[in-house]
C-alpha positions in Angstrom: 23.1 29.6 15.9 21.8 32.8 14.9 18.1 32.1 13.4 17.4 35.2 11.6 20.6 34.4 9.9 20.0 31.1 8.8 16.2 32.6 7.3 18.3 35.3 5.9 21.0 32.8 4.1 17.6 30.8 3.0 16.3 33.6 1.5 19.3 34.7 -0.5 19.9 30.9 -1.5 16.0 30.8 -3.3 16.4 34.3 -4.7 19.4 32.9 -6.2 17.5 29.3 -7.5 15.0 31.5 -8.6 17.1 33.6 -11.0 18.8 30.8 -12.4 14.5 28.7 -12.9 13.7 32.2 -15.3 17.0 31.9 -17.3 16.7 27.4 -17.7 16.7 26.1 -21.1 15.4 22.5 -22.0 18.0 21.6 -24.6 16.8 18.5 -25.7 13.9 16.1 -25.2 13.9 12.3 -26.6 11.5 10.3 -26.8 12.5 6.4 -26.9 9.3 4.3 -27.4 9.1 0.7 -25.8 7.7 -1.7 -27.3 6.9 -4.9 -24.8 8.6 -7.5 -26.9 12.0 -5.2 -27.1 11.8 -5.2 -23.2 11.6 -8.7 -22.5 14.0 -9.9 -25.4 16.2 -7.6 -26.7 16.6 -4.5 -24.1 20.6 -3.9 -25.9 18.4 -2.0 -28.7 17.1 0.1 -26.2 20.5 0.8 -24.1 21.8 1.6 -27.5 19.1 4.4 -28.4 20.0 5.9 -25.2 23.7 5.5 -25.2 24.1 8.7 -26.7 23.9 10.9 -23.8 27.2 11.6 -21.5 28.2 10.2 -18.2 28.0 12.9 -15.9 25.5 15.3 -17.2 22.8 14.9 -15.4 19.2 14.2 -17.0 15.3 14.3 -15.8 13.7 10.6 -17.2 10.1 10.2 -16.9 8.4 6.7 -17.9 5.0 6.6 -18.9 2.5 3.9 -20.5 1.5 3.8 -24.1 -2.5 3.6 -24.5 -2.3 4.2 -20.6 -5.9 4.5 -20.2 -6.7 0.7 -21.6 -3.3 -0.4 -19.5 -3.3 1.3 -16.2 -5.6 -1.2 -14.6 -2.9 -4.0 -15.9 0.1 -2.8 -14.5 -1.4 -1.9 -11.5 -2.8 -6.0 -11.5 0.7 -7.3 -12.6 2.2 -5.4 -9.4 0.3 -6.2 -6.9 0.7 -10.3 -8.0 4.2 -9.3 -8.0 4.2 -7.4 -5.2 2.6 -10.5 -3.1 5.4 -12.7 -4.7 8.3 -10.0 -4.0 7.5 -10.4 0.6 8.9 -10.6 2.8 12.1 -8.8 1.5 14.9 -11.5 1.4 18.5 -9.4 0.9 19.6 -11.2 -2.4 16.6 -12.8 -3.6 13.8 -10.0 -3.4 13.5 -6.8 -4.9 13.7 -3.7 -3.7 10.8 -1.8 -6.0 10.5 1.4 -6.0 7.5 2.7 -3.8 3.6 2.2 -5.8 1.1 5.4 -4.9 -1.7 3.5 -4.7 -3.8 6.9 -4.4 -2.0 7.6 -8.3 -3.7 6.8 -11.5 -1.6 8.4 -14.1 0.0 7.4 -17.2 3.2 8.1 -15.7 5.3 5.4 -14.4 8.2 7.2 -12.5 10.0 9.8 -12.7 13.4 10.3 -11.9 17.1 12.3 -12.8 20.3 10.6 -13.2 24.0 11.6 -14.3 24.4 8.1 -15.1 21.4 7.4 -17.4 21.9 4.2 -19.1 22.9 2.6 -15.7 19.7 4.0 -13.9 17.7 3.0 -17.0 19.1 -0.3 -16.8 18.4 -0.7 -13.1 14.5 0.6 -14.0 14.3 -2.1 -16.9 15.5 -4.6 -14.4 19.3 -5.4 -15.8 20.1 -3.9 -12.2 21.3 -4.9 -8.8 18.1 -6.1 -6.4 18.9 -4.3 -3.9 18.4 -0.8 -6.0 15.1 0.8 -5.7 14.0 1.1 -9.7 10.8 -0.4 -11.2 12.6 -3.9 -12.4 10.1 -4.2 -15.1 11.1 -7.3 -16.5 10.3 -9.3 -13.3 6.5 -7.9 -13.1 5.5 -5.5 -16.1 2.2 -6.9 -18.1 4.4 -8.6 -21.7 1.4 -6.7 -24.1 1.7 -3.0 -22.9 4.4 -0.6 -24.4 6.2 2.4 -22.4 7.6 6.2 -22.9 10.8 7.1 -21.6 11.2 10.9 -22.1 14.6 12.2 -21.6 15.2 15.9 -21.2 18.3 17.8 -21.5 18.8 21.1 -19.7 20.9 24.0 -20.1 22.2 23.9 -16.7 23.5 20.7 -14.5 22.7 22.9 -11.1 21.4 20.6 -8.8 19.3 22.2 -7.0 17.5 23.6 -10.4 17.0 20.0 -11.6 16.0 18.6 -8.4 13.2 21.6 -8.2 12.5 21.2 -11.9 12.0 17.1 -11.5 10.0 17.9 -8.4 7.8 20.2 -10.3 7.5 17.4 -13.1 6.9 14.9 -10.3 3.6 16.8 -8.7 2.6 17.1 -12.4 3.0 14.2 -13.8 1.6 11.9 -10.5 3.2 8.8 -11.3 2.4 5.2 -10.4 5.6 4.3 -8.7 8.5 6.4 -7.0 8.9 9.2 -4.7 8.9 12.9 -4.7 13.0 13.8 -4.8 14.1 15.6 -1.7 11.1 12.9 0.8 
């Protein structure tokens, strides 16, 4: 293998990401509010809000708290009684949360992309298999505090784009739970 080559090919692959971040349009952005008594008893309502976008097109989510700075200190107190309750992982009968950054304090949950957007919502809600890493919110989330889930649209279904767009969001945003795409 030829290194200079490989730094060359790199270089011609980000010139070409780079060209295609200037011209990226953000096509849509929806907002569905949560309100804590819709998650715990009727979460349909909030599948069928969403059910509007396509399987396949892929989509950057991001979950955040309502009135974050009077919750934050209860969903981070919910978790880590959950968290306690949720070890040592049992396959089938434990859940596989996605990872808390303790060293966080944001009004940001998670956020993630998806071509299959209700299912991944689903799994985040906690209508999802255990073994998938999501937030399963039902099983630990304080029942008073509403959530955010933003949804945005983009012009182009480039991976790469959306992976360094949602990255982007990511080190903005800080969020309590998840990690980084690409780590």
């Amino acid at each position: 293998m030829d290194f200079e080559t490989a730094v060359k090919r790199s270089i011609k692959q980000s010139e070409k990401l780079l060209e295609s971040l200037k011209t990226v349009r953000l096509l849509d952005l929806k907002q569905t509010k949560i309100k804590s008594n819709t998650l715990f008893k009727n979460r349909e309502s909030i599948y069928d809000q969403i059910s509007v976008y396509k399987e396949g097109e892929k989509f950057i989510y991001v979950f955040s708290i309502c009135k974050w700075e009077v919750n934050v200190n209860k969903i981070k107190d919910a978790y880590a009684v959950f968290d306690v309750r949720n070890k040592p992982r049992v396959l089938g009968k434990t859940h596989n949360t996605s990872r808390y950054n303790h060293q966080h304090n944001s009004e940001f949950l998670y956020v993630g992309s998806s071509k299959n957007l209700i299912q991944r919502i689903k799994q985040h809600l906690g209508d999802g298999n255990k073994r998938t890493y999501s937030l399963d919110l039902i099983y630990w989330f304080p029942k008073d505090v509403d959530i955010a889930i933003n949804i945005y649209s983009l012009s182009s279904q480039e991976q790469e784009l959306i992976e360094t767009i949602e990255q982007a969001i990511w080190d903005e945003a800080k969020p309590l739970f998840g990690k980084r795409s690409g780590h």
